[in-house]
VEXZAMI-785963 format. One record per residue (C-alpha): x, y negated, z negated. Coordinates in steps of 0.05 Angstrom, whole numbers, plus 5000, padded with zeros to 4 digits. Layout:
N
XYZ;...
//
This chain:
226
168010168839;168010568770;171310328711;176210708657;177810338599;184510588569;186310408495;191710598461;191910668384;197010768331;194310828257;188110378278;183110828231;181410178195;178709828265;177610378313;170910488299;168609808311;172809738373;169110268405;162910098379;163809458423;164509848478;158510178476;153909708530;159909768582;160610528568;152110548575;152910268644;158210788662;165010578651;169511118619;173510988547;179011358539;183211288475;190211568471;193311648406;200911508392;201111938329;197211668282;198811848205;191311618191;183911908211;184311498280;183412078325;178112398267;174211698273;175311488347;172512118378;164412068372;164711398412;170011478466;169612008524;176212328518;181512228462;188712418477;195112498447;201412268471;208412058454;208611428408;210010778455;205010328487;207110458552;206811188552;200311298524;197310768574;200611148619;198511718597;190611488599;191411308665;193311988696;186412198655;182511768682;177211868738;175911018749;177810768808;179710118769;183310178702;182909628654;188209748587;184709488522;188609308455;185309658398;185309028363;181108628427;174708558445;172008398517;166407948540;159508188539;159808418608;167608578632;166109118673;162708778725;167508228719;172708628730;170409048782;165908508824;171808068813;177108478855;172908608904;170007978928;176807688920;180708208953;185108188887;187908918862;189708738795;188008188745;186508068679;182207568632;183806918592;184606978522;182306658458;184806798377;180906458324;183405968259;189305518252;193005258316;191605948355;187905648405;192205138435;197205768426;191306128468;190505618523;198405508535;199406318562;193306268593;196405638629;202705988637;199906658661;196106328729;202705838740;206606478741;202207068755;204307428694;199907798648;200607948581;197608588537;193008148499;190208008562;187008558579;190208758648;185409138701;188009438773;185309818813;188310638813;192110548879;196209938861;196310138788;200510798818;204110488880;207110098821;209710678782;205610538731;207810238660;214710198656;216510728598;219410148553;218609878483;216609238501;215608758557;211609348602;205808818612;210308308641;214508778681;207809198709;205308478729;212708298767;211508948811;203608778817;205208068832;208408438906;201808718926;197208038907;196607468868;192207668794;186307518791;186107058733;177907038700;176206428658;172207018613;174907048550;177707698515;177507568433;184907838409;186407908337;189807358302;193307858258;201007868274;201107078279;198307028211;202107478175;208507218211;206506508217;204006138283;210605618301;215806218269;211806758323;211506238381;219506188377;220606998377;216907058439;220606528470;226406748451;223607478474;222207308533;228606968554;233007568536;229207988582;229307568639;237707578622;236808398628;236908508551;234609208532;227409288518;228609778458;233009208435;228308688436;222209168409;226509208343;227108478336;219908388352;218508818290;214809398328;220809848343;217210508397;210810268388;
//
């Protein structure tokens, strides 16, 4: 199966560069990297298109420019990629051998941050993503094209579109959960600080399972239409 990496960006001019550049070996062995910019007010788009194979535009939100990458795409397995992540060495044939031989159509990897107590904070959602079949964004979520669109896609949200894409995915199979480890940035727990962080998503995450508004809780979170 063929691989499309999809990575949205907003104002990521100071990383994008080297977050392609990592992708280099996978894109060699002929996945596709599509990046899909959100509106950036910096040289993103200037920076990120000599190392991707498309660059996009689309309206600002997570959701829609993933979605919006996906409809580009030509891989029959799309795997969404965080501008600030980095995958293991060789992801694509994780991803792709994975879901076949275990008859899986979506999954995603385990993660890792680095410094301070990140990674017992690491090893807890990776814990609590196989006991409930949830995946995160930091996770770097893969499915295959015709369960990624029998889904409906992202939901067009502010937050939460990772866990609600995995609820509908959870319907067609069980994730496929790889011990591989994707290398996320560290960056909103430091600034924020690690126990202060660990209590908004909590807190996050239990208003949206009471129906709270996703717009709502994006504000709180601090991102607003990302």
């Amino acid at each position: 199966m063929t691989l499309s990496i999809v990575m949205p960006a907003l104002d990521e001019a100071v990383g994008i560069e080297a977050a392609l550049a990592a992708l280099a070996p996978v894109r060699a062995r002929g996945a596709e990297v599509i990046v899909v910019d959100g509106g950036s007010r910096d040289d993103t788009v200037t920076r990120a298109r000599p190392l991707a194979d498309r660059v996009l535009t689309a309206p600002r939100g997570r959701a829609l420019q993933m979605n919006a990458g996906a409809a580009a795409a030509h891989g029959e397995v799309l795997l969404f990629l965080h501008a600030d992540t980095r995958l293991p060495a060789n992801a694509d044939a994780l991803a792709r051998d994975g879901l076949a031989r275990a008859g899986r159509v979506w999954g995603r990897f385990d993660v890792r941050f680095t410094g301070g107590a990140l990674p017992l904070i690491a090893f807890m959602m990776n814990m609590r993503s196989r006991a409930t079949g949830i995946a995160t964004g930091d996770q770097a979520l893969f499915v295959t094209r015709a369960a990624f669109e029998g889904a409906g896609g992202f939901p067009a949200v502010a937050l939460m579109e990772d866990v609600m894409l995995s609820a509908r995915l959870k319907r067609l199979s069980r994730p496929l959960c790889l011990r591989a480890r994707v290398t996320a940035s560290p960056r909103r727990w430091q600034e924020h600080g690690t126990l202060k962080t660990v209590l908004l998503m909590w807190r996050l995450r239990l208003a949206h399972f009471l129906g709270a508004d996703p717009a709502r809780l994006a504000r709180q979170y601090g991102y607003g239409e990302r």
